[in-house]
C-alpha positions, 0 to 999 in steps of 0.5 A, spaced: 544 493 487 541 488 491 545 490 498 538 492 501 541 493 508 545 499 506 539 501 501 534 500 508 539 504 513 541 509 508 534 513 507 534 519 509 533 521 518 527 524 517 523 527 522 515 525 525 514 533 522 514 531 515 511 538 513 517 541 517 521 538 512 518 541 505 524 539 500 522 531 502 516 527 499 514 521 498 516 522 490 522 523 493 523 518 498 521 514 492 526 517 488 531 516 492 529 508 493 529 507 485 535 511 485 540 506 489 537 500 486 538 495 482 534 495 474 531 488 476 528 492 482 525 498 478 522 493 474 517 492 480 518 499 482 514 500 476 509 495 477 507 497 483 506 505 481 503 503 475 497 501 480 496 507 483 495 511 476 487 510 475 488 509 467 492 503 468 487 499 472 484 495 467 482 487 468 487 487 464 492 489 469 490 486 475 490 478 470 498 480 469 499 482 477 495 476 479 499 472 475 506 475 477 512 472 480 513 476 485 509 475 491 508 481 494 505 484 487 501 478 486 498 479 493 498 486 494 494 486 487 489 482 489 487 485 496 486 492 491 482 488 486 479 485 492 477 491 495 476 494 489 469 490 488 467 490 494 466 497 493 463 496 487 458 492 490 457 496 497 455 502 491 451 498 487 447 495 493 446 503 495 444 505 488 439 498 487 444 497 481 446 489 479 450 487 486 456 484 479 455 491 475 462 493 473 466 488 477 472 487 475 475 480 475 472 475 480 476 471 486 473 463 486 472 464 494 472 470 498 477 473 501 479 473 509 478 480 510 472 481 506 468 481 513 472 487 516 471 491 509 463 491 509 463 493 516 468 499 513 463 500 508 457 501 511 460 506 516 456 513 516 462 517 516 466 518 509 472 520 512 472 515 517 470 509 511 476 511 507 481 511 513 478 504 515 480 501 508 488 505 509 488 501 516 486 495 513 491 496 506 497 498 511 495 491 515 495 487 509 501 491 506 504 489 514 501 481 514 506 480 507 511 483 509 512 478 516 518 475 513 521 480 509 527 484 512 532 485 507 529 485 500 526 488 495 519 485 498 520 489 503 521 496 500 515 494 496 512 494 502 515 501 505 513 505 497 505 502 498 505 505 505 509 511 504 503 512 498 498 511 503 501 517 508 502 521 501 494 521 501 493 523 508 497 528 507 493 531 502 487 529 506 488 530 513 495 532 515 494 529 522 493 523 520 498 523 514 504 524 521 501 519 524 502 514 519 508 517 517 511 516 524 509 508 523 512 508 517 518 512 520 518 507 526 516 500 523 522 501 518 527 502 523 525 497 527 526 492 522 533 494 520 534 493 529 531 486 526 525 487 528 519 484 525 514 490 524 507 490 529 500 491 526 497 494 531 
């Protein structure tokens, strides 16, 4: 089915109190996104979860999804691959370990955000350094979303955040609802046409 404004307008009215709601979660939400679309979609759908399992993170995976057709994958992936390595550095520094120890694969330049990425890493408070890197993957996730509306990118981009809100919601609640209503709020206001706000 490639009628994406009813499949938008169609998920669930969810209230900002997820945990109120114990029979909805993101698996599924996403169920029901897989369920009301089309096989060629699900067919992204995959590629995108399969990167959200660690046994699947190979350089192998990221060289298929850095060459993929669709956009969103290939640049989602690469901002993952990206903030992957520049982890991997901060800890080989940290351990006075080779600065390209264990890195996965190598962009030719380095990537626009990696600036803000260091200055999250090199935070003191661990908490605080993961969410910093959720905002930053949300922000990215939002940035390649600035024309997608209405398509398959678009729900892509709304499964890769509700991921994130899944994780803070396992970790910290608070910060799980709060992204949770962002989500709820960017994606009805996408369907009134508006374009989604970072902030």
């Amino acid at each position: 089915m490639d009628n994406y404004e009813y499949l938008i307008a169609g998920l669930p009215v969810l209230s900002s109190d997820w945990s109120a709601q114990p029979q909805l979660s993101a698996s599924a939400l996403i169920h029901e996104i897989r369920s009301l679309s089309s096989d060629r979609d699900n067919v992204l759908f995959d590629k995108l979860l399969d990167g959200y399992k660690e046994e699947n993170l190979t350089p192998e995976f990221y060289k298929s999804m850095l060459s993929h057709p669709n956009t969103f994958l290939r640049e989602f992936f690469r901002f993952d691959l990206n903030v992957r390595n520049a982890k991997v550095r901060y800890l080989n520094q940290r351990l006075g370990r080779p600065a390209d120890k264990d890195i996965f694969l190598e962009d030719e330049e380095e990537f626009e955000e990696a600036g803000e990425v260091r200055m999250v890493l090199y935070g003191n408070d661990l908490l605080e350094r993961e969410k910093g890197l959720d905002r930053l993957m949300w922000k990215k996730i939002g940035d390649l979303n600035t024309f997608d509306y209405f398509n398959v990118s678009a729900l892509l981009g709304y499964i890769a955040k509700l991921k994130i809100v899944d994780r803070w919601l396992s970790l910290d609640e608070q910060t799980g609802r709060e992204m949770f209503r962002k989500l709820v709020e960017e994606i009805r206001g996408t369907f009134k046409g508006v374009d989604f706000n970072e902030t």
